[in-house]
N, C-alpha and C positions, 0 to 999 in steps of 0.2 A: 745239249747232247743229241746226236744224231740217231733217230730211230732204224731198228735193225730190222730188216726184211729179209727174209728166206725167197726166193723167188725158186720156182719147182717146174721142173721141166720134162717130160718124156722123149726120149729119141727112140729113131730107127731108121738107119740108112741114112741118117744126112748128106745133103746136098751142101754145095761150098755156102748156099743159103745161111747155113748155122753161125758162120762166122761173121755173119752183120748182124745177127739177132743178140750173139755174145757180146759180142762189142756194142752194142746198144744198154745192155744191160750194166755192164761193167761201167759205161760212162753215167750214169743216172748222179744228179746232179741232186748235193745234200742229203744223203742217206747212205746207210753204211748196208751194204748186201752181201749177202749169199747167195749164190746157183749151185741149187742141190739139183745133179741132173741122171735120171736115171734113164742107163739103154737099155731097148727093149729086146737085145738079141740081134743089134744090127751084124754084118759079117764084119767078119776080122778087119779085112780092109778099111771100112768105114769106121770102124771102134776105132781102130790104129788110128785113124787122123784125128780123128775125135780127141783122143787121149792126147795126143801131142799138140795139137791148142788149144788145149784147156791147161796143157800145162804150165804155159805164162802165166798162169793167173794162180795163186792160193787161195783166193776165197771160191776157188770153184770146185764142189766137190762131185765126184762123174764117179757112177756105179754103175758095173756090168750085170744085168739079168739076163733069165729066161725072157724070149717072148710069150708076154702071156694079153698081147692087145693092147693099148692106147690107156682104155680106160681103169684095168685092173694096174697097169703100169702108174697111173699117175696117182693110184690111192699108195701104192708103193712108196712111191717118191714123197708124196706127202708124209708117210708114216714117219719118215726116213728124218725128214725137217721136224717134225715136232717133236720127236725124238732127241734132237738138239739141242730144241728148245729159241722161237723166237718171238719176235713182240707182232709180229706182224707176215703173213703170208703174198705170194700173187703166184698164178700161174704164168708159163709160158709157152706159148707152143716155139718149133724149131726152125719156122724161117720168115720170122715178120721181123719189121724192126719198130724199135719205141723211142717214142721221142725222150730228149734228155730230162724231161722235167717232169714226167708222168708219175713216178714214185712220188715225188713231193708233192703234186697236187691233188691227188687220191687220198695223199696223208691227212692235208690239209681241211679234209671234211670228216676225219675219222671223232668223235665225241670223246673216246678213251671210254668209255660205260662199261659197266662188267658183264653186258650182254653181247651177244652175236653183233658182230657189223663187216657188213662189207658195201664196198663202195665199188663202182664200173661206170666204163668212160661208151663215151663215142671214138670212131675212128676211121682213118680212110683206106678204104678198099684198095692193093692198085695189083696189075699184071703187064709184065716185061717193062717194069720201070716208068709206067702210065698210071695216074689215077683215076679210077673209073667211077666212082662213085663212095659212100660213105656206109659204115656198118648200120646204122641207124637214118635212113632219108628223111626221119621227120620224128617228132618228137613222139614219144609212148609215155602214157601211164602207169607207172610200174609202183603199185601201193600194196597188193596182196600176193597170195601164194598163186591163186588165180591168174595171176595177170604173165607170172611167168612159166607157169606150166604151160598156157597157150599161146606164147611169146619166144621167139626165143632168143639166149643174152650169148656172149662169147667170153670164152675163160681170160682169154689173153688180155680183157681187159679191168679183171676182178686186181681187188686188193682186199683180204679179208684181214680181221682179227684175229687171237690165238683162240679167244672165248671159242668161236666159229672152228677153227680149226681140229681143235681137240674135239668137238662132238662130231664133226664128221670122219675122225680117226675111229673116233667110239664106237661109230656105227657100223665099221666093218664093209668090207670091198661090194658085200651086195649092191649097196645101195649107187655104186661107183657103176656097178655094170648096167642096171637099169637107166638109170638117168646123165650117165658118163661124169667125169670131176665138177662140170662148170653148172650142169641142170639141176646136181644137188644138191652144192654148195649154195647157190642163187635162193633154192626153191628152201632149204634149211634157215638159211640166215632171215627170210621172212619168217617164218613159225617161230625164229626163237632168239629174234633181235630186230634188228635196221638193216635198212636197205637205202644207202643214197646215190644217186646219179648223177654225171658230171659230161656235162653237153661240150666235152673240149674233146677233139681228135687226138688222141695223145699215142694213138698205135696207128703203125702200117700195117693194114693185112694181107698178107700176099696171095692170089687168087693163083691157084693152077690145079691142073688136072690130078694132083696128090696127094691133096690136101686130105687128113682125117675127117674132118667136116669143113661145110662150107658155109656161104655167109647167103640167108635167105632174102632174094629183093622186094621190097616193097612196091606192090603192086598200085596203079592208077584207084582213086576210088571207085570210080565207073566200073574197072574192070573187075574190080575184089567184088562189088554188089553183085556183079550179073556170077560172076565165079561161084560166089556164095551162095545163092539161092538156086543155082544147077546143082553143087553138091549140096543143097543140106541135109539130104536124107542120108546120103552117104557118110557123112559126119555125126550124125545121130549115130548109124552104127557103131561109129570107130569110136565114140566118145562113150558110149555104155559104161559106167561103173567106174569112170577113168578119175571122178574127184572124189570118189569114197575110198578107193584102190590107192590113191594117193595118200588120203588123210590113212588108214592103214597103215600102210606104209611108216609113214612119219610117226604112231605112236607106237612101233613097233621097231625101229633101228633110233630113235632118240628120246632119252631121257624124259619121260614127260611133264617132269618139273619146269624142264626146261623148255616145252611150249610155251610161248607166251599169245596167241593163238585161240581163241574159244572157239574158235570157228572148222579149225581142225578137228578137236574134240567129239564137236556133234555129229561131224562127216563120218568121223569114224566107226560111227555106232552101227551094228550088223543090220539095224531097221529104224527110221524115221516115222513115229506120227501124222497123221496129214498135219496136225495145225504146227509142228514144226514145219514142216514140208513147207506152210503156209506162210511160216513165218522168217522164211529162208528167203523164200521168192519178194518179199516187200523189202530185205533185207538191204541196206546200202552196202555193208561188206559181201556180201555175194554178189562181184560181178568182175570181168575182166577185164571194162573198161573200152569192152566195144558191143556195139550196139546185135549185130548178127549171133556175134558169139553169146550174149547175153539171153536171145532168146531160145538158143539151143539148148543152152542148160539148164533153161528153165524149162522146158518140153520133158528133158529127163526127168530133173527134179518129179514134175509131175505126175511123170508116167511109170514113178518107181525105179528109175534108172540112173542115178546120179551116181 
């Protein structure tokens, strides 16, 4: 029996873009989907087209909204799918294309466990029908909540669970406009499931000047060191409070049964002890798996600032 996906989309203004990204999804090869696609208030024009090819398709369902932004749109559209009800989620953005086999092989690492899981790929970059590069240049460590707060992952290439899905419904649009669909779905499914990674290119992402976000490049290590210790004071500031602010956060829009996490727990706490404080810093799950970043916030940690 073929597993069922909801795949969730936001528009606005499409470009003729939309129509290879639809057709890409529509061909996805051994699995049975859905394109739940909500517009964000594009004009008439662009709805009008919209609406009329999407109409070849019946498993495609296309809802008219208010513009109310990217991010409150795509908790929208989410609501909209689980509402439905399916076994399985992914986002989409509206003009990359996926290769035929991405669904299935995302699937194929899912455990089926009654906790959170989502699963995200690597993929290649291209603009004006060139490939320039990959989403990912090199391989990351991505084990904690950490690693993806100060990392950043791409929606287009997530496959969650319903477990996943439904707490991030739970937790209401806030959590959608601070961290946008993909930062808090990512940074959720660590605190209160799995997280696995699949080093196959399975997306085209389309670079251009209109993108909602864009795809951060991996910098030389030479140049990241010397970058990194011109800004680190700079970064101390901008980092103040920003992993307690988070654990916060997280026991505060989800369930906290549903942590699985100790380590968010103790973050959350409005004041740390030195010998927790102490016992943070020797800690192997506090870290994000790079060396510069690792001593920033331990400087906080330290200095009362975490």
């Amino acid at each position: 029996m073929q597993s069922k996906v909801a795949v969730v989309m936001s528009t606005y203004n499409p470009q003729d873009y939309i129509e290879d990204q639809i057709n890409s999804i529509m061909q996805q090869e051994m699995v049975s989907v859905d394109l739940i696609i909500r517009d964000d208030g594009s004009s008439l024009k662009d709805f009008t087209k919209l609406q009329s090819y999407c109409a070849d398709f019946p498993n495609i369902y296309l809802i008219r909204g208010k513009n109310v932004g990217f991010k409150v749109s795509f908790f929208l559209a989410l609501s909209e799918a689980v509402n439905r009800g399916y076994e399985y989620y992914a986002y989409s953005d509206q003009d990359d294309i996926w290769k035929s086999n991405k669904l299935t092989t995302l699937l194929s690492r899912v455990t089926e466990s009654n906790q959170s899981e989502l699963v995200f790929s690597n993929g290649s970059v291209f603009k004006e029908n060139q490939v320039i590069g990959s989403i990912y240049s090199k391989r990351h460590i991505f084990n904690t909540f950490l690693d993806f707060l100060y990392r950043p992952t791409y929606g287009m290439t997530f496959l969650f669970n319903d477990s996943l899905a439904e707490i991030l419904v739970e937790g209401g649009k806030a959590p959608f406009e601070k961290y946008a669909h993909d930062g808090w779905a990512i940074l959720v499914a660590s605190v209160t499931g799995k997280v696995f990674y699949v080093d196959q290119k399975l997306v085209k992402y389309r670079q251009h000047t209109v993108n909602a976000s864009g795809i951060k490049n991996d910098k030389s290590s030479v140049n990241k060191i010397f970058l990194y210790l011109l800004t680190f004071y700079q970064r101390i500031n901008k980092w103040q409070y920003k992993i307690s602010e988070l654990a916060r956060f997280f026991v505060k829009h989800i369930d906290n049964n549903r942590i699985t996490e100790p380590l968010v727990i103790v973050l959350a706490q409005n004041s740390l002890t030195m010998r927790k404080r102490i016992n943070l810093i020797f800690s192997s799950k506090f870290t994000t798996h790079s060396y510069f970043q690792n001593m920033a916030i331990r400087f906080l940690l330290l200095s009362g600032k975490i």
